[in-house]
C-alpha positions in Angstrom: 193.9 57.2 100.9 190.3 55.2 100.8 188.7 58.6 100.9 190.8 60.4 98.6 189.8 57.2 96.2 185.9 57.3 97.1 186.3 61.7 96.2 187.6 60.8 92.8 185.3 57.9 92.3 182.4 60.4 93.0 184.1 62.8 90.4 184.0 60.6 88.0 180.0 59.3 88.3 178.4 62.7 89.1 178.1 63.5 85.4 176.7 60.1 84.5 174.1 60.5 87.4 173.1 64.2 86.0 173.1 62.8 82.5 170.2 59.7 84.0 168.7 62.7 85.8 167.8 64.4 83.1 165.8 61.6 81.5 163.5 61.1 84.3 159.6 60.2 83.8 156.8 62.2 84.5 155.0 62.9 88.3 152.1 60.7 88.7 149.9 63.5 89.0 150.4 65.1 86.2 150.4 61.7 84.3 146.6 61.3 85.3 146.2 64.9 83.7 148.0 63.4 80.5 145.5 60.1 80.8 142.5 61.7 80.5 143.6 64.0 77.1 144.7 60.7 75.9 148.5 62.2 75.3 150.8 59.2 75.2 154.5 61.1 75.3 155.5 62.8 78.4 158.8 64.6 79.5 159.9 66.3 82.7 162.0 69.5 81.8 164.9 71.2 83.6 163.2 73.7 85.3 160.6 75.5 87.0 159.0 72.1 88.1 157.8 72.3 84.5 156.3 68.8 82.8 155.4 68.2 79.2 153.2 66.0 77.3 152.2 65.5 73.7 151.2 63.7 70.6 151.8 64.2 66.5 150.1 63.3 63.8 152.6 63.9 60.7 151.4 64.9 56.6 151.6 67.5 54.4 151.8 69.3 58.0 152.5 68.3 61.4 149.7 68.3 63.7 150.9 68.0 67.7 148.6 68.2 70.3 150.5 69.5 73.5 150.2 69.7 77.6 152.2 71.9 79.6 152.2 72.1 83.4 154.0 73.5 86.1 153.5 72.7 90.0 154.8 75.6 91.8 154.0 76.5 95.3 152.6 79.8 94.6 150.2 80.1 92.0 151.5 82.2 88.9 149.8 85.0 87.1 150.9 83.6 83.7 152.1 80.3 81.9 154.3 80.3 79.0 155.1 77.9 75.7 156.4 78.0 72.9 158.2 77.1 69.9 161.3 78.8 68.0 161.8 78.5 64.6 165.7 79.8 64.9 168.4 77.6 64.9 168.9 77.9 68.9 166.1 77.6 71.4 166.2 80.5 72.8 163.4 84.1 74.2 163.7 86.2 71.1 162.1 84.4 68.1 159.8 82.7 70.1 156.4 82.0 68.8 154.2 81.5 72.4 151.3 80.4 73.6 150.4 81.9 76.9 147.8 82.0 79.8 147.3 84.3 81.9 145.0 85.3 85.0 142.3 87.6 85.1 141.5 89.8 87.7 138.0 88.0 87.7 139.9 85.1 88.1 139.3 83.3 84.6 142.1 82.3 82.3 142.6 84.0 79.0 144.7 82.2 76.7 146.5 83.7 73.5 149.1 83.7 70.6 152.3 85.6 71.2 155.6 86.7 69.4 158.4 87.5 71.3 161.0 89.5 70.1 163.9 91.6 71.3 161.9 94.4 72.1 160.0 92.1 74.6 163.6 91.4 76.3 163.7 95.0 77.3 161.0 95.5 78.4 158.6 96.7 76.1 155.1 95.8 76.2 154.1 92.0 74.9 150.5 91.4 73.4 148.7 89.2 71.6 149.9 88.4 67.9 149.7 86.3 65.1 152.2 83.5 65.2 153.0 81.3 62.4 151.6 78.3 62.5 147.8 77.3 63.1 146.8 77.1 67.2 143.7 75.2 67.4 141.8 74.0 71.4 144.4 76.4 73.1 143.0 76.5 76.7 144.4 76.4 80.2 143.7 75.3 83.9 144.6 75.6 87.1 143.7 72.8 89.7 143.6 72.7 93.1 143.6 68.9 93.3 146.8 68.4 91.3 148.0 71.6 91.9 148.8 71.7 88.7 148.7 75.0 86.0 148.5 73.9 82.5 148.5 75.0 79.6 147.0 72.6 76.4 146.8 73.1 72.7 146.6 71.3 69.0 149.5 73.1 67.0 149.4 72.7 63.4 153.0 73.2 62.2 154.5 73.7 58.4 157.2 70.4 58.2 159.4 73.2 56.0 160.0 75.1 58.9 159.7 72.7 62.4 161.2 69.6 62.5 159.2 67.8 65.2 162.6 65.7 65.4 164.9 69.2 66.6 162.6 71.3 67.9 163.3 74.4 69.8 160.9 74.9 73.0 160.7 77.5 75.2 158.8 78.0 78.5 158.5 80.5 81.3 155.9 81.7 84.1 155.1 85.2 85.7 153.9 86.5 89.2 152.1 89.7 87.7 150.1 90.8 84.6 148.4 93.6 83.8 145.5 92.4 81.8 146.2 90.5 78.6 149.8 91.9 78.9 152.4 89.6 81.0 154.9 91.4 82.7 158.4 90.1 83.3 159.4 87.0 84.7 162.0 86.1 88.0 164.9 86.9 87.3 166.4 83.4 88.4 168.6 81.5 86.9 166.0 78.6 86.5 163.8 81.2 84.6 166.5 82.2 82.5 167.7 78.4 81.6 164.0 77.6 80.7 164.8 76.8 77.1 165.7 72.9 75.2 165.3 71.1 72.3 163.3 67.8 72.1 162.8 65.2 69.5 159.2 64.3 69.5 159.5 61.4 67.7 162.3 59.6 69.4 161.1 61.4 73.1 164.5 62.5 73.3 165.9 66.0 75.2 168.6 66.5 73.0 169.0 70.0 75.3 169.7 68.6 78.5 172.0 65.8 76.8 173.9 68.4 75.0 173.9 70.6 78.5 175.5 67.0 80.1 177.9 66.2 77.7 179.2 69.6 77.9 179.6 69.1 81.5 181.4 65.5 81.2 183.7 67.3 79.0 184.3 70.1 81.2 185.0 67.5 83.8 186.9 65.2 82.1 189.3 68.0 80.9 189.5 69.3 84.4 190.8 66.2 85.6 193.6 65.7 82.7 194.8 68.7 83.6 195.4 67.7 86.5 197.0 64.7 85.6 199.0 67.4 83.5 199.8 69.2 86.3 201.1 66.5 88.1 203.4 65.2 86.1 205.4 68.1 85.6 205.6 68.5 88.8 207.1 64.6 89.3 209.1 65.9 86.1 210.5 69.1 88.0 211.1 66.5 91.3 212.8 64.1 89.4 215.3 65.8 87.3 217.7 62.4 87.3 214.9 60.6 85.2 213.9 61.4 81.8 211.5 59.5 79.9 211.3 61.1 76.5 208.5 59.0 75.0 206.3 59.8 77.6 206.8 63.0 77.8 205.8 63.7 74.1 203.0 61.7 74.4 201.4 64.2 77.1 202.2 67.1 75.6 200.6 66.3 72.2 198.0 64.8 74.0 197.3 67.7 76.4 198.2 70.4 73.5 195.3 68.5 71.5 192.6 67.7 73.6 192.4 71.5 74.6 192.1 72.0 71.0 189.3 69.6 71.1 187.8 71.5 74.3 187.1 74.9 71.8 184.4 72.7 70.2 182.0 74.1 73.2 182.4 77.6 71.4 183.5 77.2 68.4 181.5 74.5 66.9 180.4 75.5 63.6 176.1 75.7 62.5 174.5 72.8 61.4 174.1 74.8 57.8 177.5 76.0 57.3 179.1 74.6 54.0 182.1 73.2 55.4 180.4 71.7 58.9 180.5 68.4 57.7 183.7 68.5 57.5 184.6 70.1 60.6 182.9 66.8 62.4 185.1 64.4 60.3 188.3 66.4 61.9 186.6 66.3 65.5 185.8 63.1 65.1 188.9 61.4 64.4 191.4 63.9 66.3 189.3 62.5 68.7 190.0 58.9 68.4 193.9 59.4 67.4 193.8 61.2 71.1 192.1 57.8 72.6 195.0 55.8 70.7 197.5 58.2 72.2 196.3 58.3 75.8 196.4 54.5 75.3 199.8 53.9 74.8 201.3 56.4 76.9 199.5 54.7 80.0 201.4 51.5 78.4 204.3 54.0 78.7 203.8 54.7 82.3 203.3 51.2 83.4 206.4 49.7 81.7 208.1 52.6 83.5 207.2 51.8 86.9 207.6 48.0 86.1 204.6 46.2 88.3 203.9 42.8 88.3 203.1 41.6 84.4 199.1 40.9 85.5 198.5 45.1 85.6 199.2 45.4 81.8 197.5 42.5 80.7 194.4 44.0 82.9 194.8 46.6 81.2 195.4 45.1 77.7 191.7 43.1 78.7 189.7 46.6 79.4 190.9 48.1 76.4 189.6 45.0 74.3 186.5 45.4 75.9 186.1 49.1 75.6 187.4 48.5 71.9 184.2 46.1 71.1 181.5 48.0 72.6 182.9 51.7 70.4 183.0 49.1 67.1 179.2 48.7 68.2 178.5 52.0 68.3 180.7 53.4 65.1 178.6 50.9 62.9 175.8 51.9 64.4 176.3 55.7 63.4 178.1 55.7 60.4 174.9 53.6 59.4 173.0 56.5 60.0 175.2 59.4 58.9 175.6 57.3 55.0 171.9 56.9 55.0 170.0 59.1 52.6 167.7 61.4 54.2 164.7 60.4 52.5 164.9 57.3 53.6 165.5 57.8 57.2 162.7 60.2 57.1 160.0 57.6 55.6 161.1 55.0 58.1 160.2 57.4 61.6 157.6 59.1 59.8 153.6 57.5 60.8 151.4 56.6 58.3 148.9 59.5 56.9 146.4 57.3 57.5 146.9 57.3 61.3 144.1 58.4 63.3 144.7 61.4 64.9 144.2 62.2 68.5 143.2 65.8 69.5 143.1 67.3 72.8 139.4 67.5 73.7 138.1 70.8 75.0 
């Protein structure tokens, strides 16, 4: 019984610990690196042992100045960053800076746009991308063992919003010249994609990634609980508790409706998205009220001492409060103009800016 309760209790905080995973700090080594560019904003990504750092300077345009590294055992051939203007971050679309190693050994560093071609293998050279790429160089150290990749991007604000931006990143074992040839195919290389708010230093990416999993996990284990009480239903054919019963099937029958969200979600422009997340939202909550009572359901049905259900009555109160928080908190945001919002993260023009020096 203990370890049966220790399993689920492990069940339970594994996505919490992924989700603080995912917002872990950069290596010290690669922190010195950042130091001595003077680049204040630092991330570790999901894969490849990959580490980013930047700063931004926001006007007319946007003006980031950006590190990229990766610590890999073996030393690639070629580094890869970049940016997607597309409404998923994602290979194809992909404007990219990359470095790659010359058979001299030097490192050439370039502009490239990668395109759906690219993804089957046709050639990938150097192109014009769309926004200015300014100090682009790279390094490879044997001290840190790092290979990184640096650059002062000047982006147009009507077409990347430094606060949802699409990055992409990748590295190579062979090149033939200026011409990177095809990555691992590993599932690491092929997950090597997020989007990052820049201002905020948030991975909204790996949060979404999480959440998607804390659902996945959290419905896993209702339907268990589903499971198992038809079973005590099919066991206990003298009992019927008819409240209860309709309870969990509406509340089973919806959340699974809830659970198509992870495919069928609409776009952030689609007309009627906004309100698509009104319905989600509160089918949401009218599911938390119903789950609610029907464990007040269960408990006056098996009748324990009267302390369980005010217990229960206390963490509901509790967990009540703290979503009241956190309901003002965004519905604050969501009625508050744009513009507004907008001047209040945005920097003063008049900022100094800090470039990456060569």
């Amino acid at each position: 019984m203990i370890s049966s309760s220790k399993s689920v209790s492990l069940m339970l905080a594994l996505p919490f610990l992924l989700f603080t995973i995912a917002y872990s700090t950069c290596n010290e080594p690669f922190n010195q690196i950042l130091q001595k560019r003077s680049i204040r904003n630092c991330k570790k990504l999901a894969t490849l042992g990959a580490e980013f750092g930047w700063n931004y300077n926001m006007g007319n345009d946007t003006e980031i100045d950006i590190i990229f590294g990766v610590n890999l055992k073996e030393t690639p051939s070629w580094v890869a960053w970049g940016l997607n203007p597309g409404d998923e971050p994602q290979m194809v679309g992909t404007k990219a800076i990359i470095a790659v190693v010359q058979p001299n050994g030097s490192l050439s560093v370039e502009t490239y746009s990668i395109t759906s071609s690219t993804k089957i293998g046709c050639e990938l050279l150097p192109s014009v991308v769309d926004f200015e790429v300014k100090r682009k160089e790279a390094e490879s150290s044997n001290t840190s063992g790092y290979f990184t990749l640096s650059a002062t991007l000047v982006l147009p604000s009507a077409k990347y919003n430094i606060s949802n931006l699409n990055h992409v990143w990748q590295v190579g074992f062979f090149a033939d010249g200026l011409q990177p040839m095809q990555h691992p195919a590993t599932l690491q290389n092929f997950d090597s994609t997020d989007t990052i708010d820049l201002i905020a230093a948030k991975n909204h990416g790996i949060g979404r990634h999480r959440r998607h999993l804390r659902m996945i996990v959290g419905y896993s284990l209702g339907t268990a609980g589903w499971a198992i009480g038809l079973w005590l239903g099919h066991a206990s054919r003298h009992y019927a508790f008819r409240t209860h019963r309709i309870l969990a099937i509406f509340i089973f029958t919806f959340t699974s409706l809830q659970m198509l969200a992870l495919r069928l979600k609409p776009k952030p422009h689609d007309d009627y998205r906004k309100y698509w997340d009104m319905y989600h939202h509160f089918l949401g909550y009218a599911l938390l009220a119903a789950i609610s009572v029907n464990i007040f359901q269960g408990i006056h049905i098996l009748k324990p001492d009267v302390t369980w259900e005010w217990s229960y009555v206390g963490v509901l109160v509790v967990l009540a409060l703290i979503v009241l928080v956190f309901e003002i908190c965004t519905w604050t945001k969501f009625l508050k103009p744009k513009k507004d919002q907008n001047k209040q993260s945005q920097p003063s023009d008049n900022q100094p800016q800090t470039s990456v020096s060569k």
